[in-house]
N, CA, C and O atoms as a Tinker XYZ file with bonds, in Angstrom:
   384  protein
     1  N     -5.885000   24.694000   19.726000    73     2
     2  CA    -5.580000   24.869000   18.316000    64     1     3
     3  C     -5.646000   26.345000   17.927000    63     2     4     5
     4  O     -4.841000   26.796000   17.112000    81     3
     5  N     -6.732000   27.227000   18.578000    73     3     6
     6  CA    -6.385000   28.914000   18.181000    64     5     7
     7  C     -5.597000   29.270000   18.675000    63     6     8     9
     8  O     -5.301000   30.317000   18.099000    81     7
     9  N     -4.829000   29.079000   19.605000    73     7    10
    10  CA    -3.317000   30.043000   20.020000    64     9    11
    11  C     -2.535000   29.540000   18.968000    63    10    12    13
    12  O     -2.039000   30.413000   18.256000    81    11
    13  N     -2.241000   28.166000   18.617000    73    11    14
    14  CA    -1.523000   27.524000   17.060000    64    13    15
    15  C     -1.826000   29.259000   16.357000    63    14    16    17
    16  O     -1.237000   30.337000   16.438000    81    15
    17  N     -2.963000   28.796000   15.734000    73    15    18
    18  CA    -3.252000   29.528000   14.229000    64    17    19
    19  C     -3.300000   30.427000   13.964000    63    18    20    21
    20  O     -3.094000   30.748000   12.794000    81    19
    21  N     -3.844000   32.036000   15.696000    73    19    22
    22  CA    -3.073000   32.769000   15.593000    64    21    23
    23  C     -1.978000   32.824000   15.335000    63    22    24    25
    24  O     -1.890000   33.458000   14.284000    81    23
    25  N     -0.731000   32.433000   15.785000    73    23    26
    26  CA     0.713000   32.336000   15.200000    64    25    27
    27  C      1.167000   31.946000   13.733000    63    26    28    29
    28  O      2.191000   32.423000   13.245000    81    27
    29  N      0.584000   31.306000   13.247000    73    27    30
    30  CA     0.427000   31.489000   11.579000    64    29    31
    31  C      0.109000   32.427000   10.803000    63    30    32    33
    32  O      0.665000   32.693000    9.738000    81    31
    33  N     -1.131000   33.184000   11.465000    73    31    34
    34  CA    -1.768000   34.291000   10.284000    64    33    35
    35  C     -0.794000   35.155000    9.883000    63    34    36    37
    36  O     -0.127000   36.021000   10.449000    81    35
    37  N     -0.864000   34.726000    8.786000    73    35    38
    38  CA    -0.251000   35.602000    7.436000    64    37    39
    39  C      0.868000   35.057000    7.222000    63    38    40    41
    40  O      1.890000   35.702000    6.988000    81    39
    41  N      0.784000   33.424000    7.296000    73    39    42
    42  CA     2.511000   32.532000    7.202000    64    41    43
    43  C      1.705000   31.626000    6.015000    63    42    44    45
    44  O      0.529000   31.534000    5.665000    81    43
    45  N      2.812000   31.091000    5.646000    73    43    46
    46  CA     2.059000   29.884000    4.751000    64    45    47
    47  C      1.769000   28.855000    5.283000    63    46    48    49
    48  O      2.350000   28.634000    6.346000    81    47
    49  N      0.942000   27.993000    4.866000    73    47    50
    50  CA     0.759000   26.880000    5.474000    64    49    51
    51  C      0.565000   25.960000    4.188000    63    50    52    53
    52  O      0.658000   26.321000    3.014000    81    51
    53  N      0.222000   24.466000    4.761000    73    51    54
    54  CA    -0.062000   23.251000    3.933000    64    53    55
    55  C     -1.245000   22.583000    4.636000    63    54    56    57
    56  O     -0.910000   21.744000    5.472000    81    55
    57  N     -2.209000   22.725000    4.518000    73    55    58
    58  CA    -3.679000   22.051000    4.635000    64    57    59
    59  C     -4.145000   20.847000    3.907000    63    58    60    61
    60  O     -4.450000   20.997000    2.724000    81    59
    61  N     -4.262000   19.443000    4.555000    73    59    62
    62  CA    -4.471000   18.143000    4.538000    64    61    63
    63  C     -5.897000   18.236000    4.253000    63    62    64    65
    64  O     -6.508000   18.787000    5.169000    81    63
    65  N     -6.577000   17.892000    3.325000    73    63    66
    66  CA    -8.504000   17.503000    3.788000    64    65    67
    67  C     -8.938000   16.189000    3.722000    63    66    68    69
    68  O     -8.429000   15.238000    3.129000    81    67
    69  N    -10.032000   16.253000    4.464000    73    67    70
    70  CA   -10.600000   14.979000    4.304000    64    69    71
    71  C    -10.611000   13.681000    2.629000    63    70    72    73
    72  O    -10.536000   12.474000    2.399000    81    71
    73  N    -10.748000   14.907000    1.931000    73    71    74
    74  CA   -11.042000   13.778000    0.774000    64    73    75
    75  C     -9.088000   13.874000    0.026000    63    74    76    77
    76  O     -8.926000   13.524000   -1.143000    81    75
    77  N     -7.935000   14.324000    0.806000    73    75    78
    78  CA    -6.568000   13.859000    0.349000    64    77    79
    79  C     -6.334000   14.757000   -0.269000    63    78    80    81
    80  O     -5.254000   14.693000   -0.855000    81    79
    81  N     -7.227000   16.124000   -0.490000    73    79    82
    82  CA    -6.256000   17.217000   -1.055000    64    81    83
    83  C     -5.176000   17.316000   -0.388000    63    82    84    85
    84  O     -4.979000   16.675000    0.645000    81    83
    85  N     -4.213000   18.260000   -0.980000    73    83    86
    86  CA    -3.509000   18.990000   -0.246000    64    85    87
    87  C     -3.089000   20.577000   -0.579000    63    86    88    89
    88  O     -2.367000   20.816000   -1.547000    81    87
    89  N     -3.516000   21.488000    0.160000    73    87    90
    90  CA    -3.982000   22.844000   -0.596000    64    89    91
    91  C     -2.163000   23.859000    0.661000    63    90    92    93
    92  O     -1.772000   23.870000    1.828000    81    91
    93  N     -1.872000   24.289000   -0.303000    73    91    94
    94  CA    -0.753000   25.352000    0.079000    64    93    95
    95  C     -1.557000   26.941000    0.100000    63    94    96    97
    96  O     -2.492000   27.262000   -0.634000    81    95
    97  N     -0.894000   27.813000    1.167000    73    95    98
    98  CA    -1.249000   29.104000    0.690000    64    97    99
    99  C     -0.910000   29.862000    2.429000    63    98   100   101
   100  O     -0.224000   29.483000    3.378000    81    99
   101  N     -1.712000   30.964000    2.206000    73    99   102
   102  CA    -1.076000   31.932000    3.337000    64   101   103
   103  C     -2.146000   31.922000    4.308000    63   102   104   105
   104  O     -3.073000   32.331000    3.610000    81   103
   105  N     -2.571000   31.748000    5.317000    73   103   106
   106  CA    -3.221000   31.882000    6.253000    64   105   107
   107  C     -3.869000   33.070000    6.656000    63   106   108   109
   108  O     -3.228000   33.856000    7.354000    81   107
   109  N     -5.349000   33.406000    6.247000    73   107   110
   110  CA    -5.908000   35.126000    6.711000    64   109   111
   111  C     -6.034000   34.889000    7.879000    63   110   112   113
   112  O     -5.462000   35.304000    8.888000    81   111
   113  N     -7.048000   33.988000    7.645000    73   111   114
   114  CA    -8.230000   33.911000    8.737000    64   113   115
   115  C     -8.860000   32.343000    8.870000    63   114   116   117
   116  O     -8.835000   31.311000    8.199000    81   115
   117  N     -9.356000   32.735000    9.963000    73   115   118
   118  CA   -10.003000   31.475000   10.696000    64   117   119
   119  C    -11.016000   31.678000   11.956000    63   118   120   121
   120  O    -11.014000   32.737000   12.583000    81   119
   121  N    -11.790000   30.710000   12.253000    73   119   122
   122  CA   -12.713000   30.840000   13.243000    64   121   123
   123  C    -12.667000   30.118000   14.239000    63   122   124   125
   124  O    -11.598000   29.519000   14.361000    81   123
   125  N    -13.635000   29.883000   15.233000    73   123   126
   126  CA   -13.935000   28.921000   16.058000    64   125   127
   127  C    -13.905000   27.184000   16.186000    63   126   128   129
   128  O    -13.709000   26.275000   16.992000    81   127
   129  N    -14.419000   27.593000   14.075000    73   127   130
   130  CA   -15.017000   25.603000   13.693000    64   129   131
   131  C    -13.753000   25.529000   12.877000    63   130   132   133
   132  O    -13.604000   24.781000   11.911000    81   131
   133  N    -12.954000   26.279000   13.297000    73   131   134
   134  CA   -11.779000   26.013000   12.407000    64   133   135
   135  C    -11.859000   25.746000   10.880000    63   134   136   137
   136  O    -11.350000   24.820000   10.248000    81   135
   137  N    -12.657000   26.828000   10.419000    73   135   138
   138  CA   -12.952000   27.488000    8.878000    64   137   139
   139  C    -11.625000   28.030000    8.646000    63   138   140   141
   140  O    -11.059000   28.949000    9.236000    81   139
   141  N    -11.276000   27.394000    7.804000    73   139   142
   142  CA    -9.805000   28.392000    6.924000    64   141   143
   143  C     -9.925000   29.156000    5.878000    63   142   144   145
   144  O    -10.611000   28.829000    4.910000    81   143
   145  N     -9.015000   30.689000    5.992000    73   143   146
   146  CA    -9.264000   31.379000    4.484000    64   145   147
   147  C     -7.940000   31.482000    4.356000    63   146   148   149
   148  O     -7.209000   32.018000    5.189000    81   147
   149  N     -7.448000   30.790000    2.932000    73   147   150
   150  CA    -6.145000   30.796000    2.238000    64   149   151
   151  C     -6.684000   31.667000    1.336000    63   150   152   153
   152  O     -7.806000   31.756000    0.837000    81   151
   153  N     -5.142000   32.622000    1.160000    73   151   154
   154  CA    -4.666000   33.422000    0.242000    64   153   155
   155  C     -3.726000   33.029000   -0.798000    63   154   156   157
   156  O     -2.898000   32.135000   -0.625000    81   155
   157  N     -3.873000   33.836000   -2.112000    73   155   158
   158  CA    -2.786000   32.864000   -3.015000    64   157   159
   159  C     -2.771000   31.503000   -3.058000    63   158   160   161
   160  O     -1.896000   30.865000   -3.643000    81   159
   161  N     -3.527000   31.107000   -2.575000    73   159   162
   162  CA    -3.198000   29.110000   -2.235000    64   161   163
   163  C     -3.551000   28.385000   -3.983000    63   162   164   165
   164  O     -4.174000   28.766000   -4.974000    81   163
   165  N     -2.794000   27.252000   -3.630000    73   163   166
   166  CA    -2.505000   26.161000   -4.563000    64   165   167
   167  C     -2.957000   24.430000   -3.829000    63   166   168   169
   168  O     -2.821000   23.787000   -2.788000    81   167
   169  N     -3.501000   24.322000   -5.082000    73   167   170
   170  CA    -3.623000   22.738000   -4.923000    64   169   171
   171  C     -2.244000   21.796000   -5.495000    63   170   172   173
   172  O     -1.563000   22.040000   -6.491000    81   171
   173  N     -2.141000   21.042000   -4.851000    73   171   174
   174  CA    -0.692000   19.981000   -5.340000    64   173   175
   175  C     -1.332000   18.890000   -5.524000    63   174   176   177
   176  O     -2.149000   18.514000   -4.684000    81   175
   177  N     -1.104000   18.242000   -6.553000    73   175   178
   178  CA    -1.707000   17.060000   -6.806000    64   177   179
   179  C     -0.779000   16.064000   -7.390000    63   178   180   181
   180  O     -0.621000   16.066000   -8.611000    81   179
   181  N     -0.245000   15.341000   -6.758000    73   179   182
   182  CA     0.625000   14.098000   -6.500000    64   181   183
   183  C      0.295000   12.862000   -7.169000    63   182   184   185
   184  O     -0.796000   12.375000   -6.873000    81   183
   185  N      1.248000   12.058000   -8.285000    73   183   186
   186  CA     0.658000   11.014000   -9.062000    64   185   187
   187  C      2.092000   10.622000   -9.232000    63   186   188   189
   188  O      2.921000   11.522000   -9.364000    81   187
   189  N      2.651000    8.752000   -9.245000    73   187   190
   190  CA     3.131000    8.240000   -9.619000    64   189   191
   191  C      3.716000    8.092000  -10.573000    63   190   192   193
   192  O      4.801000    7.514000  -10.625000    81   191
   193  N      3.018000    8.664000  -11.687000    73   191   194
   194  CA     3.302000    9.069000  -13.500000    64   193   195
   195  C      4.232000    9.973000  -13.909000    63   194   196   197
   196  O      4.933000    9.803000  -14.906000    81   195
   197  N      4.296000   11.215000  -12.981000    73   195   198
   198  CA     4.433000   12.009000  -13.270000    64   197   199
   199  C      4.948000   13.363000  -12.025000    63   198   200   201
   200  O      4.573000   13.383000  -10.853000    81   199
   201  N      5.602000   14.095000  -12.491000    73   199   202
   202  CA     5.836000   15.409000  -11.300000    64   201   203
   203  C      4.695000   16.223000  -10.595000    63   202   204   205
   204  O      3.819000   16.524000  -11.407000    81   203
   205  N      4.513000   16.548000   -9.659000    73   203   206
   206  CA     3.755000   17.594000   -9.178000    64   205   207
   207  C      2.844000   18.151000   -9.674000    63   206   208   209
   208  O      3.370000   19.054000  -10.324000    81   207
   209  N      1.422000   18.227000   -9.844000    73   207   210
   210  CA     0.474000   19.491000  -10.665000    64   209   211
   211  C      0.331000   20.173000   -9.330000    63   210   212   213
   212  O      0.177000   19.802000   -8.166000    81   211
   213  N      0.481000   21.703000  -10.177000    73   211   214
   214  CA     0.111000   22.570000   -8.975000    64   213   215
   215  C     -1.086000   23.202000   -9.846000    63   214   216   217
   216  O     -0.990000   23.519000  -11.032000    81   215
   217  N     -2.215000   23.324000   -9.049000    73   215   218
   218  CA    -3.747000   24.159000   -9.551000    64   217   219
   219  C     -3.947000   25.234000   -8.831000    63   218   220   221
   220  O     -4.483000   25.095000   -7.731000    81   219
   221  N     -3.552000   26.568000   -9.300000    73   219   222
   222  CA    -4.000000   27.920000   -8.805000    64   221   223
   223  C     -5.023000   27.597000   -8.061000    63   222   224   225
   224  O     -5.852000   26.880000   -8.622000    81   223
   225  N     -5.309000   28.002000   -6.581000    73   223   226
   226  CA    -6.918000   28.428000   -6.557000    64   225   227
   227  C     -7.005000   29.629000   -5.922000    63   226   228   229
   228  O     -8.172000   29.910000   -5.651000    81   227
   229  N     -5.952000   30.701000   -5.478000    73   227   230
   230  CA    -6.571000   31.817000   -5.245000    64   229   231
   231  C     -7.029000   32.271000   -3.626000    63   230   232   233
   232  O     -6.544000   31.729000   -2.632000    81   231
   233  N     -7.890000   33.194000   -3.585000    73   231   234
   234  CA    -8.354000   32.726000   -2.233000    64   233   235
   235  C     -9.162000   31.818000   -2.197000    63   234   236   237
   236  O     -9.985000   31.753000   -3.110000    81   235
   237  N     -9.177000   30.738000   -1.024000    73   235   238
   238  CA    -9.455000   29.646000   -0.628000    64   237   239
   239  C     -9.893000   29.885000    0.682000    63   238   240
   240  O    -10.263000   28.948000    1.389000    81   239
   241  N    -12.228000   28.772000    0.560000    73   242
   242  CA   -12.143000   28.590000    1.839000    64   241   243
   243  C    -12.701000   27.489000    2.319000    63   242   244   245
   244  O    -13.875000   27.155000    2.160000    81   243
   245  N    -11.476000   26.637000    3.191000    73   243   246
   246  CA   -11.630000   25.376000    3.446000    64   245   247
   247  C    -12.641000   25.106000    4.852000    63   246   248   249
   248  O    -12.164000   25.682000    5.830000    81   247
   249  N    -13.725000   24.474000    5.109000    73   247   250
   250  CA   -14.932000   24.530000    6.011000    64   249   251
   251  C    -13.693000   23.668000    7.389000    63   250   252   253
   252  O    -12.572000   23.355000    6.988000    81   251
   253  N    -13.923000   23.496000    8.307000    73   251   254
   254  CA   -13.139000   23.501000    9.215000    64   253   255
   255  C    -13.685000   21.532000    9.716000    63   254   256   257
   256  O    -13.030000   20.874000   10.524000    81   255
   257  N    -14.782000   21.064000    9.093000    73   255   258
   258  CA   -14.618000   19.679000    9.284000    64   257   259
   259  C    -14.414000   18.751000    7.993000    63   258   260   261
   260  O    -14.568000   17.532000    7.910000    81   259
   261  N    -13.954000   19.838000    6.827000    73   259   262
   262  CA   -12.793000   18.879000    6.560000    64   261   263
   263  C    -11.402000   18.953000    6.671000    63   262   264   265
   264  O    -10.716000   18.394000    5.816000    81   263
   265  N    -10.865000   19.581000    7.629000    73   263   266
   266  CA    -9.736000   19.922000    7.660000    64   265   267
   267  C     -9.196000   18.477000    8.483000    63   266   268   269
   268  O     -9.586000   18.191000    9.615000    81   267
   269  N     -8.147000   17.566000    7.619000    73   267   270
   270  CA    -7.196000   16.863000    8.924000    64   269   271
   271  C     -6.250000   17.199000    9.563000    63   270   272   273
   272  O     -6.048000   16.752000   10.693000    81   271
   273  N     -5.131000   18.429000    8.724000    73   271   274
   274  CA    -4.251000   18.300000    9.210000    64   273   275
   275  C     -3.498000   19.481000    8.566000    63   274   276   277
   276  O     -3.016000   19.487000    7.433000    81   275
   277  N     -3.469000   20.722000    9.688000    73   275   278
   278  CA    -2.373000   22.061000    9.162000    64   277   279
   279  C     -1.068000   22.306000    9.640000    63   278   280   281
   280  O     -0.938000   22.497000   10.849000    81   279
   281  N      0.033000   22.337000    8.821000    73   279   282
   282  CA     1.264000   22.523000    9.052000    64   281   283
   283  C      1.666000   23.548000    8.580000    63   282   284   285
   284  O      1.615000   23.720000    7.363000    81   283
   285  N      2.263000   24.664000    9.580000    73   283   286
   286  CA     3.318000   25.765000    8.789000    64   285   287
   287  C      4.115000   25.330000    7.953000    63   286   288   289
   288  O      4.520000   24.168000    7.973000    81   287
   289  N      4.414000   26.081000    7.209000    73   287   290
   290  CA     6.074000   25.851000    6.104000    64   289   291
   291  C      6.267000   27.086000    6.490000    63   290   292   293
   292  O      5.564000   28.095000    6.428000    81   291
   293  N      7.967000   26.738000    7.152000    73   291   294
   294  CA     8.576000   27.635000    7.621000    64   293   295
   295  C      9.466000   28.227000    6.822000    63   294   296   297
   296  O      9.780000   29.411000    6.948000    81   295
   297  N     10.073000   27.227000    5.692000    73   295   298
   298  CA    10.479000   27.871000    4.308000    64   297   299
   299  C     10.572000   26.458000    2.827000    63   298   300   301
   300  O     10.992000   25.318000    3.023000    81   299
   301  N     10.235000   26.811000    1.929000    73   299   302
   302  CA    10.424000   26.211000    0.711000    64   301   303
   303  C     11.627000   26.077000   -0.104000    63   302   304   305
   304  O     12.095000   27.091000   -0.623000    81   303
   305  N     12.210000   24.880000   -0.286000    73   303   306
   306  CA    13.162000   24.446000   -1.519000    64   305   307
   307  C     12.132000   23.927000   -2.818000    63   306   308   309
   308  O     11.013000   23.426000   -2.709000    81   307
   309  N     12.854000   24.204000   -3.996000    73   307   310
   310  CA    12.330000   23.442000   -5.053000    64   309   311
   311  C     12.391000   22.235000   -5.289000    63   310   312   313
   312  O     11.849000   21.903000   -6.343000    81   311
   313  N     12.889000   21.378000   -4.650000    73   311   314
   314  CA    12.795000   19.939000   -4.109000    64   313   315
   315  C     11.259000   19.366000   -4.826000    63   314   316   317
   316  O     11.124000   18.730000   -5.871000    81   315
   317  N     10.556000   19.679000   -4.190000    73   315   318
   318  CA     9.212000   19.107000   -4.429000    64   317   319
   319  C      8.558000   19.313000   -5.439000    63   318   320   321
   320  O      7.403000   18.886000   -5.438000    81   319
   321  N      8.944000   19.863000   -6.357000    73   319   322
   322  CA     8.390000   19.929000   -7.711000    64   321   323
   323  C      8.788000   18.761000   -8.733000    63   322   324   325
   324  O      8.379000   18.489000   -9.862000    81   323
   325  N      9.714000   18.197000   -7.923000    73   323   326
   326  CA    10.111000   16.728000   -8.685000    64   325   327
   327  C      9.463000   15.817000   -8.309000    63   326   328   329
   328  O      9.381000   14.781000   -8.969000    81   327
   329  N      8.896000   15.977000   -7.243000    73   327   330
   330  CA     7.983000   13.908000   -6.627000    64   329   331
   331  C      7.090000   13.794000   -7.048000    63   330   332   333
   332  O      6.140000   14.535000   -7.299000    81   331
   333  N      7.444000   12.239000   -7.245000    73   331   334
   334  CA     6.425000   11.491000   -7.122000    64   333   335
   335  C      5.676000   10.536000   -6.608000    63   334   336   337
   336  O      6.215000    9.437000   -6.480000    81   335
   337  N      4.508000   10.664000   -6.256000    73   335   338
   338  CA     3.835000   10.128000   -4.899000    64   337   339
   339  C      2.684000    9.706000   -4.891000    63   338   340   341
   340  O      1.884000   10.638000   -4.969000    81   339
   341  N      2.003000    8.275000   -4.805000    73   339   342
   342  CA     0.968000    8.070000   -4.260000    64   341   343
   343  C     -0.243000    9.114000   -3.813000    63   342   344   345
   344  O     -0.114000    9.457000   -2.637000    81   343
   345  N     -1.167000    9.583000   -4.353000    73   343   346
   346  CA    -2.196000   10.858000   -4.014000    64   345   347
   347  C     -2.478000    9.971000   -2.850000    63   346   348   349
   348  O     -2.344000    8.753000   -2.968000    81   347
   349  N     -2.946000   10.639000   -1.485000    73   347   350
   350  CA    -3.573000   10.112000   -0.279000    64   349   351
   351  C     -5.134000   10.174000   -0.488000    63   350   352   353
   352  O     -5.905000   10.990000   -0.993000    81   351
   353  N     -5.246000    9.011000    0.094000    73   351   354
   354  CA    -6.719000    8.418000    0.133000    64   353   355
   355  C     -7.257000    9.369000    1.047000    63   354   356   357
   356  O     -6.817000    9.978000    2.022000    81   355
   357  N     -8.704000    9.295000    0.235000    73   355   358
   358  CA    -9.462000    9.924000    1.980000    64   357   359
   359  C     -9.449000    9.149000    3.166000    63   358   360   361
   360  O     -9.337000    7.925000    3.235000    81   359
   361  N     -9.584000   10.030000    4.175000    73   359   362
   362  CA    -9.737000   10.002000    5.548000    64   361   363
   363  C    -11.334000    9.312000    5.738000    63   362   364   365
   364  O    -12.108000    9.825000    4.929000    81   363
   365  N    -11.809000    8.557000    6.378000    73   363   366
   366  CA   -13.345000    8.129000    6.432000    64   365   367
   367  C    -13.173000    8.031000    7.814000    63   366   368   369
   368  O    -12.112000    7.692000    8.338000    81   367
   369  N    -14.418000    8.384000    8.545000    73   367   370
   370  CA   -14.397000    9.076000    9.582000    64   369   371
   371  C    -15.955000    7.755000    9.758000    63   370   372   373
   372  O    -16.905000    7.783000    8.975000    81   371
   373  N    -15.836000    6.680000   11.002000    73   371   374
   374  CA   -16.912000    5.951000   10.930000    64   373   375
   375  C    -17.356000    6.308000   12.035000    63   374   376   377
   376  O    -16.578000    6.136000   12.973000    81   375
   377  N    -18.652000    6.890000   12.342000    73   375   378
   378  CA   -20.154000    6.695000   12.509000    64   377   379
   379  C    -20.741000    6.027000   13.504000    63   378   380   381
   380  O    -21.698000    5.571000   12.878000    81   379
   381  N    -20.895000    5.560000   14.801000    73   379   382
   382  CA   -21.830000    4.857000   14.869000    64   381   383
   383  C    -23.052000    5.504000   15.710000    63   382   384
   384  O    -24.099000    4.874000   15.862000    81   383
């Protein structure tokens, strides 16, 4: 996964978390435990009702076990400022 994320730094990405965020932004940095630091990043928050909320957050830093799932965006249409979508459930991760 670090040869991945080297190749990102300083691309945008889309970051999945455990509890169904989904956080956009630029990729600084990262570590070992796969700690993420987004730049400029945004929260998208997805509802059935209604279009897209996007929530500024700035720099962003996401701890690396809740991360499920990082994808480059290799480029953006305005497409997605129109959906509407089911928010994703958290991820539960069982234990024994």
């Amino acid at each position: 996964m670090a040869s991945t994320l080297s190749e990102w730094t300083d691309k945008r990405v889309c970051v999945i978390t455990c509890d169904g965020r989904s956080i956009w932004g630029q990729l600084t940095g990262y570590d070992q435990l796969q700690n993420l630091i987004l730049q400029q990043s945004e929260e998208r928050v997805y509802s059935v009702d209604a279009p897209v909320e996007v929530v500024p957050l700035g720099l962003y830093l996401i701890r690396g076990d809740n991360v499920v799932l990082i994808s480059h965006v290799s480029e953006e249409d305005e497409t997605w400022k129109t959906v509407q979508a089911q928010p994703l459930n958290p991820v539960v991760q069982n234990v024994l």
